[in-house]
C-alpha positions as CSV (number, residue, x, y, z in Angstrom):
1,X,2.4,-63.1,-46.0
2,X,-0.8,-64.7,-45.4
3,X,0.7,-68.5,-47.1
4,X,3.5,-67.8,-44.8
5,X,1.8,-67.6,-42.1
6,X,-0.3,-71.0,-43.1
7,X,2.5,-73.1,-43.9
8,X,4.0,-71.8,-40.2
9,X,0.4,-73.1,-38.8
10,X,1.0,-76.2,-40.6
11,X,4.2,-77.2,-39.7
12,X,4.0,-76.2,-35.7
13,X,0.4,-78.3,-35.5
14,X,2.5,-81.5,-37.7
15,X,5.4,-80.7,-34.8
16,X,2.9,-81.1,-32.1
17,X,0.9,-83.9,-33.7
18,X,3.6,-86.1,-33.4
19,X,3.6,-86.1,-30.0
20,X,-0.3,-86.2,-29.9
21,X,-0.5,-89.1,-32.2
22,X,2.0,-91.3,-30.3
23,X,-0.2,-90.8,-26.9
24,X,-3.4,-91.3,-29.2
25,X,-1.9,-94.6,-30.7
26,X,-0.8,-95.8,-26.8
27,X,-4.3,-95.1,-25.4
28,X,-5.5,-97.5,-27.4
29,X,-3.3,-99.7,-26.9
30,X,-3.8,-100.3,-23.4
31,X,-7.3,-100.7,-24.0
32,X,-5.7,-104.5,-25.6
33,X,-6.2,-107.8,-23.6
34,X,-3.1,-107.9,-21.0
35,X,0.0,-110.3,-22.4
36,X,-0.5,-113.6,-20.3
37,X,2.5,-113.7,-18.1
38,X,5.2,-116.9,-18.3
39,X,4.1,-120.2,-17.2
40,X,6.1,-121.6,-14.3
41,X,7.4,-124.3,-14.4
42,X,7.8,-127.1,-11.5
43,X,11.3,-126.0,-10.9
44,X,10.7,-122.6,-10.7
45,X,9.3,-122.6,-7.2
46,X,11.7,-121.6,-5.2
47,X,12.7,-118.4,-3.1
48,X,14.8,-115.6,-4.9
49,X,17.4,-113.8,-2.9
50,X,16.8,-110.1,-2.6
51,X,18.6,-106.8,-1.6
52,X,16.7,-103.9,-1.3
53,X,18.2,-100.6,-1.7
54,X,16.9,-97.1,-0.3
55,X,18.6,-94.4,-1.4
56,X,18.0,-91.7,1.0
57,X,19.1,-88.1,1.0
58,X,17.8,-86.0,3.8
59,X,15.1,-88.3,4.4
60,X,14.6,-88.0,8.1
61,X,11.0,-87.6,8.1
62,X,9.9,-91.1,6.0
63,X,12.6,-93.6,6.4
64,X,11.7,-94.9,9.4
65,X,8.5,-95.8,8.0
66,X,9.7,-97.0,4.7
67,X,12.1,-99.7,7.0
68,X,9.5,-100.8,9.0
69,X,7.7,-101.7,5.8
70,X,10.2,-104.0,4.3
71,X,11.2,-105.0,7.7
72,X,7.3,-106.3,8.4
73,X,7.7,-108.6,4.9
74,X,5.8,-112.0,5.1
75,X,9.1,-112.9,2.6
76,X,11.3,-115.3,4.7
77,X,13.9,-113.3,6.6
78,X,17.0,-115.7,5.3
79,X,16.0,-114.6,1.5
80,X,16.6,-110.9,1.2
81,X,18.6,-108.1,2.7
82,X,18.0,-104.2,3.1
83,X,20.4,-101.9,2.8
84,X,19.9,-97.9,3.4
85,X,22.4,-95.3,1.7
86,X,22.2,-92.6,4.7
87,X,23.5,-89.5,3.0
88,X,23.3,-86.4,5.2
89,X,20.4,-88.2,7.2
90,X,20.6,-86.7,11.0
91,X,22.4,-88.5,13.6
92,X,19.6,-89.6,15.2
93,X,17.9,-90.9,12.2
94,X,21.5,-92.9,11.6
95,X,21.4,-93.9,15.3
96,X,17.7,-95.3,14.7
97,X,19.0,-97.2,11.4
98,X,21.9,-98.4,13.1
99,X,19.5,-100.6,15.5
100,X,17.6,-102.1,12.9
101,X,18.3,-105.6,11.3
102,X,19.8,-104.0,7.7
103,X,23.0,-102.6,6.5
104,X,23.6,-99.1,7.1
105,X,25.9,-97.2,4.6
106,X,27.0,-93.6,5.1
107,X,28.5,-92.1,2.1
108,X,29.7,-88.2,2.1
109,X,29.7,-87.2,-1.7
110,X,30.3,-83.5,-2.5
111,X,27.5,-83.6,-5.2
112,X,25.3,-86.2,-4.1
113,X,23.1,-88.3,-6.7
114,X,21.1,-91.7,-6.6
115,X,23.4,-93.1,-9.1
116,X,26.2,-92.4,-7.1
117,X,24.5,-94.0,-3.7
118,X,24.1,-97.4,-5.7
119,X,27.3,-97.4,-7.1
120,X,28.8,-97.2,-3.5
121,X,26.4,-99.2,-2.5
122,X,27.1,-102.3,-4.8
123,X,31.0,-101.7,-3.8
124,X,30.4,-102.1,-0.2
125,X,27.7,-105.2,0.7
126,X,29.1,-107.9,0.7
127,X,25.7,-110.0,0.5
128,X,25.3,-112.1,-2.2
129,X,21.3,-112.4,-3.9
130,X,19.6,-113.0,-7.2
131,X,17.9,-110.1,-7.6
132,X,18.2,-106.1,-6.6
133,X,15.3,-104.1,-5.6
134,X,15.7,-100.4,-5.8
135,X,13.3,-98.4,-3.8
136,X,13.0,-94.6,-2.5
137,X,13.3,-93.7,0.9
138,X,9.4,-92.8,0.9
139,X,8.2,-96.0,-1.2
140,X,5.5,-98.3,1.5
141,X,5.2,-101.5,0.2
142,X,2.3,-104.1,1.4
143,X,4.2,-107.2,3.5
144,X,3.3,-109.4,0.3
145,X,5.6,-107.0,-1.7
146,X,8.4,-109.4,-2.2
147,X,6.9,-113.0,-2.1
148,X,4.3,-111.5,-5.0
149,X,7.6,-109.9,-6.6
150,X,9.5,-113.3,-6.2
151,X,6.6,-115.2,-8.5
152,X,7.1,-112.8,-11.2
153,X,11.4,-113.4,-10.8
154,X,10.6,-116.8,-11.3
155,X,9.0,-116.3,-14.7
156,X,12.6,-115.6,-16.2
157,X,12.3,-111.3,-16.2
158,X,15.3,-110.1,-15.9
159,X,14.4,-106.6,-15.4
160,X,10.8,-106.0,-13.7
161,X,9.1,-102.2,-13.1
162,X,6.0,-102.4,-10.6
163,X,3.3,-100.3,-10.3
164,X,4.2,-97.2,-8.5
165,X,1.1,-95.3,-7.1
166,X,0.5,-92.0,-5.2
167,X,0.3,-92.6,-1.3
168,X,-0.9,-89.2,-1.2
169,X,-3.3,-86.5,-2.3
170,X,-3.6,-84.2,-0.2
171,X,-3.8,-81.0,-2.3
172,X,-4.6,-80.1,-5.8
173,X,-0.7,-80.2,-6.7
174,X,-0.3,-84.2,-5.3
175,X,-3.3,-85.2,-6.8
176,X,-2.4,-84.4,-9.8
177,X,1.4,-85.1,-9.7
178,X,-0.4,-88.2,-8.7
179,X,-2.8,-88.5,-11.8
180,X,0.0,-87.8,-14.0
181,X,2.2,-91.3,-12.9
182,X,-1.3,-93.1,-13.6
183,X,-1.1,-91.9,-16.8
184,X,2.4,-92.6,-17.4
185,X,1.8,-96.2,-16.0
186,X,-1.4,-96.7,-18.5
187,X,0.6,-95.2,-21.4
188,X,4.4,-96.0,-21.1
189,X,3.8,-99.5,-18.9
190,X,1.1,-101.1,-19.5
191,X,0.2,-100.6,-23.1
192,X,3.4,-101.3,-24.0
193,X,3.6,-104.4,-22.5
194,X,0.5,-105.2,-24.4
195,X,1.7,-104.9,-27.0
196,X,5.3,-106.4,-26.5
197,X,7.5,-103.7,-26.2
198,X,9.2,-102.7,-23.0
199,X,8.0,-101.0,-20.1
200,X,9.4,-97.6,-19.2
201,X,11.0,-97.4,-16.0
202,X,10.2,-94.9,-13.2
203,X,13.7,-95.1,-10.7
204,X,12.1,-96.9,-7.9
205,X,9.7,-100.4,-7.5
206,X,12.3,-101.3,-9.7
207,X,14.3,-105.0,-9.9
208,X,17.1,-106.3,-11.7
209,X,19.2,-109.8,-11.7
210,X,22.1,-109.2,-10.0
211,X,24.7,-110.0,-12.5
212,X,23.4,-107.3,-15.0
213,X,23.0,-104.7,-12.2
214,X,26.1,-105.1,-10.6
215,X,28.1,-104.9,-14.4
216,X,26.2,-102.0,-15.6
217,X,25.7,-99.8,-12.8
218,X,29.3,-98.0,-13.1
219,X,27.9,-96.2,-16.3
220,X,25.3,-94.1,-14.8
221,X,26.4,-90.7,-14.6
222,X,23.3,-88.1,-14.6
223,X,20.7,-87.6,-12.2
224,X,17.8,-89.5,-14.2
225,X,19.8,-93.3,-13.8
226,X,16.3,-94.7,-14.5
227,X,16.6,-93.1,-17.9
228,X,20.5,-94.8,-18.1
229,X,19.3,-98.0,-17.1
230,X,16.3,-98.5,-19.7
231,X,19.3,-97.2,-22.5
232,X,21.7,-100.2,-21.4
233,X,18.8,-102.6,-21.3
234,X,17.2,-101.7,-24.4
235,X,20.3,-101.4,-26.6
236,X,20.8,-105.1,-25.2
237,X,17.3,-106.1,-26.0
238,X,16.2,-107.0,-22.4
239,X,12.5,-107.1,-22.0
240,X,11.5,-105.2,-19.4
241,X,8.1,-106.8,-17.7
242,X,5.6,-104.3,-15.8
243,X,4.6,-105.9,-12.6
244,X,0.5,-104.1,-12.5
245,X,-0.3,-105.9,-9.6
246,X,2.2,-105.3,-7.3
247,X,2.2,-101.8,-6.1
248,X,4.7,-99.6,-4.5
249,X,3.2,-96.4,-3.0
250,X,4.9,-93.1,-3.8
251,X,4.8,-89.8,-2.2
252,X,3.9,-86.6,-4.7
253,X,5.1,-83.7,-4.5
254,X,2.8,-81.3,-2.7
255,X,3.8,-78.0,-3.7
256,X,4.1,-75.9,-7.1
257,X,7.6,-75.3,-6.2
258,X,8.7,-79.0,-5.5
259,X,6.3,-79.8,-9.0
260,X,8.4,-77.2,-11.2
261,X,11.9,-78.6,-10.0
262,X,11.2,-82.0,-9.9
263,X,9.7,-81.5,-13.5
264,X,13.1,-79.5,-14.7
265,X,15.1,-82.5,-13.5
266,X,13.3,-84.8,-15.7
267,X,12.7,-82.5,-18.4
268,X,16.7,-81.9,-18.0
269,X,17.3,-85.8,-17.8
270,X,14.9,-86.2,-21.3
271,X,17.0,-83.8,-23.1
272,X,20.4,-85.7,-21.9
273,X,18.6,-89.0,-23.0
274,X,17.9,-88.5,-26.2
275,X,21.7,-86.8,-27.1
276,X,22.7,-90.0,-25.6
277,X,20.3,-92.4,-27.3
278,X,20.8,-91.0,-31.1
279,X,24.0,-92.4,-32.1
280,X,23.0,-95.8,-31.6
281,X,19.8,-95.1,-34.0
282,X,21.5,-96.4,-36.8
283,X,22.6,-99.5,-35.6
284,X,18.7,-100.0,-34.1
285,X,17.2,-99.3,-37.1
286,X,19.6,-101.7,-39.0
287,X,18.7,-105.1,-36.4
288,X,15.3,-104.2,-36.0
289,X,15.6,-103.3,-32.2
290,X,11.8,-101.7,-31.8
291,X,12.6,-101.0,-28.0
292,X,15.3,-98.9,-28.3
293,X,13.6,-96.8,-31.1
294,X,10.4,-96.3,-29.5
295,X,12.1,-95.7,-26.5
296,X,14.5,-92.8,-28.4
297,X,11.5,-91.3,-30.1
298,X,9.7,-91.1,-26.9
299,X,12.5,-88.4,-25.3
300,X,11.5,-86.5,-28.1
301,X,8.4,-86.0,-27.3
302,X,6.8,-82.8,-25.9
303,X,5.6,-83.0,-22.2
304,X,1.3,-83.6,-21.8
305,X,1.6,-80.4,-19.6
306,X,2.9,-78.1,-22.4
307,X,0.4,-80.2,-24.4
308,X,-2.8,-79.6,-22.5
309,X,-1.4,-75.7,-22.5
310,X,-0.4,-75.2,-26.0
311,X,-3.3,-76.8,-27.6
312,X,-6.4,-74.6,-26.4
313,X,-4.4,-71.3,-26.6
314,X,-3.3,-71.9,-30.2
315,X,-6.6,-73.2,-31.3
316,X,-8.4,-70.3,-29.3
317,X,-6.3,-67.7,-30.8
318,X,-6.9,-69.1,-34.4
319,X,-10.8,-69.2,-33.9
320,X,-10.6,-65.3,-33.1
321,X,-8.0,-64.7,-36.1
322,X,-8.9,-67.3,-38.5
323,X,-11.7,-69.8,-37.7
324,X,-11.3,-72.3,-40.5
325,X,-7.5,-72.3,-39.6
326,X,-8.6,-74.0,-35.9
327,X,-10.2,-76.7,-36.8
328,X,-7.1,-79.1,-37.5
329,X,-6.3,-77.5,-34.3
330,X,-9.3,-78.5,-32.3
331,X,-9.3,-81.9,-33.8
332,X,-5.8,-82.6,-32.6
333,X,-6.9,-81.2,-28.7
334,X,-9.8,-83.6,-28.7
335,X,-7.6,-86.5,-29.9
336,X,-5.6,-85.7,-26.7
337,X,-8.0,-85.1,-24.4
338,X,-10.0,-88.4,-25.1
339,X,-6.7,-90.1,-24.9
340,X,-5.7,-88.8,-21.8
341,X,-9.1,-89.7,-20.2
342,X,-8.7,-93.4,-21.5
343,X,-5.3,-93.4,-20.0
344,X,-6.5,-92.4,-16.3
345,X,-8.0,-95.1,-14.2
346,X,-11.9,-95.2,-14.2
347,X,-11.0,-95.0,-10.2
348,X,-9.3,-91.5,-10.7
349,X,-11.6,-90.0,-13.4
350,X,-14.1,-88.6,-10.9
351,X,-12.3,-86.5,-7.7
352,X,-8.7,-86.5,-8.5
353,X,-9.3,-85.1,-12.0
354,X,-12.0,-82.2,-10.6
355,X,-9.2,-81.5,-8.3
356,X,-6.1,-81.6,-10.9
357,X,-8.2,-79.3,-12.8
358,X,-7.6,-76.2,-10.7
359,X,-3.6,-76.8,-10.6
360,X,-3.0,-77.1,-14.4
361,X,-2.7,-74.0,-15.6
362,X,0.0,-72.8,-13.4
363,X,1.6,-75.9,-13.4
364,X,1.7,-76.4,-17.1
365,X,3.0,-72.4,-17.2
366,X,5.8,-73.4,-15.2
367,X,6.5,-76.3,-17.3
368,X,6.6,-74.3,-20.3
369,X,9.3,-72.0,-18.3
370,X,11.1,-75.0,-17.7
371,X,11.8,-75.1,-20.9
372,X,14.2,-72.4,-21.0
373,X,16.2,-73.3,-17.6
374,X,17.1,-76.5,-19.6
375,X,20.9,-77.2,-19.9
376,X,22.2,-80.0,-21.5
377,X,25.4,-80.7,-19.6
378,X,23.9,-80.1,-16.3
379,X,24.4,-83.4,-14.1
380,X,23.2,-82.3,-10.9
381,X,21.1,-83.8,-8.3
382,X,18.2,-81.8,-7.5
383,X,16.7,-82.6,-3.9
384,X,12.9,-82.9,-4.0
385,X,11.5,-81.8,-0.7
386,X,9.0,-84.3,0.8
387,X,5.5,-82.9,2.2
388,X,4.6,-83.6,5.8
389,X,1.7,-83.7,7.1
390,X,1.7,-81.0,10.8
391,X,-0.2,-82.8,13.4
């Protein structure tokens, strides 16, 4: 009974370590010299032709803000276009759009998903550009947003991520939602790049060349189209370049509530990833295409939340039951935690990580419920409320 029971302890911690290890072996990575970016070249000067989409489902309360930024651009006027994708906005939020120098699309879709906002959106502006930009209806950019994002278009990416950062942290819940995207950005972004392999995309601050987007966007068909879009890049071996230095502020959720349902959507769209990456494993593995493996292995992985919560209690229970047991077990949750503090930025490792502290545990125990509210098939388009701040 008692080798049973060791071989179970051995095979959960190898399980677990897997996920562990690839975080450790990313940490580290970032801690590499940054990839110098492409030279340009004297006939690489010129101005790329943008259109910005927003996406925005009941987004009354920061659209109007989110406008005004890409509206205020120091970009030349003549070089880019915005488009909003009003679906069930308020009439007087419509009216508001309606005035402003951008196109104003008003879809009704019974179910209603980004994916689906873009695809009509693509089949109804007529304005030619280079390059589209894909933003949320929350996103505030700085009025250098585009001319800084048109130097790095002009370095040949064809498919660029920027740095998306919290624009709020107003509670324990946001600032750690917040900390969490750092992480993801020093991890799945930057130390990738670092070490050549694409970044991860995050479903806004995100740009594409026109000819690819426009040919590829029809296939997107769940509610994580980042997810899709890194698929059809990778299997194509398209690099995609994160932009550090240009940032694209995001508003975090600021409730439990809004943290466990936005995190079941993802957790959802992981699950639907990875079914839909396997089958072209083979034919990876066989050409050598690193991306799209990495990027496959990587949906397998367990969430950091259920990490930082399955770790202690497993290596706490096995100190009370069977000390020598727990020490594999400790080792492997200090491997984590000293990665995970490498991976936050020295700027966030003070007050945003005392304050995270106090929402973990009930945030990761509603992660770990998520787990069983996963399905699958499920393709639908879960609405995450924004905060607001009362006056």
């Amino acid at each position: 009974m008692l080798w049973s029971l060791h071989i179970l302890d051995y095979l959960l911690w190898a399980f677990l370590a897997l996920s562990v290890l690839y975080v450790v072996f990313f940490a580290i990575a970032s801690l590499f010299p940054r990839r110098k970016n492409r030279e340009l070249s004297a006939s690489d000067s010129s101005l790329t032709d943008f259109l910005v989409f927003l996406p925005a489902y009941h987004e009354d309360n920061v659209i109007r803000q989110s406008v005004e930024a890409l509206l205020a651009q120091d970009y030349p006027k003549t070089h880019y276009h915005v488009a909003v994708i009003s679906d069930h906005m308020q009439p007087d939020t419509n009216h508001w759009l309606s005035q402003q120098p951008i196109s104003l699309l008003q879809p009704v879709f019974d179910n209603s998903s980004k994916a689906k906002a873009l695809q009509f959106a693509m089949q109804q502006v007529e304005h030619r550009c280079e390059r589209v930009v894909i933003l949320d209806a929350d996103n505030l950019v700085a009025p250098d947003f585009l001319s800084r994002l048109n130097i790095v278009c002009r370095q040949g990416y064809q498919a660029i991520q920027c740095h998306r950062t919290a624009k709020n942290s107003d509670n324990d819940v946001a600032a750690l939602d917040g900390l969490s995207e750092e992480i993801n950005n020093t991890l799945f972004r930057r130390a990738h790049n670092n070490i050549g392999l694409s970044s991860a995309l995050i479903g806004s601050g995100m740009c594409f060349t026109y000819e690819w987007f426009a040919s590829h966007i029809d296939r997107l068909s769940t509610a994580v189209e980042d997810r899709e879009l890194e698929a059809l890049l990778l299997v194509e071996r398209i690099h995609i370049h994160y932009a550090a230095d240009i940032h694209v502020k995001d508003e975090k959720v600021a409730s439990s509530d809004n943290f466990q349902r936005q995190r079941l959507r993802w957790m959802t769209g992981q699950v639907q990833s990875l079914f839909a990456m396997l089958p072209n494993i083979p034919k990876a593995i066989a050409s050598g295409n690193i991306d799209y493996i990495d990027k496959t292995f990587q949906q397998a992985l367990i969430p950091r939340s259920i990490l930082l919560l399955l770790l202690p209690v497993i290596a706490l229970a096995l100190t009370v039951l069977h000390w020598p047991w727990s020490l594999k077990w400790w080792l492997l949750l200090a491997l984590f935690g000293l990665s995970l503090l490498i991976a936050i930025p020295r700027s966030l490792r003070s007050k945003a990580l005392s304050r995270s502290v106090f929402a973990l545990p009930s945030l990761a125990w509603r992660m770990l419920r998520n787990l069983f509210r996963i399905k699958k098939s499920d393709t639908t388009f879960h609405h995450t409320e924004h905060y607001q701040k009362s006056e």
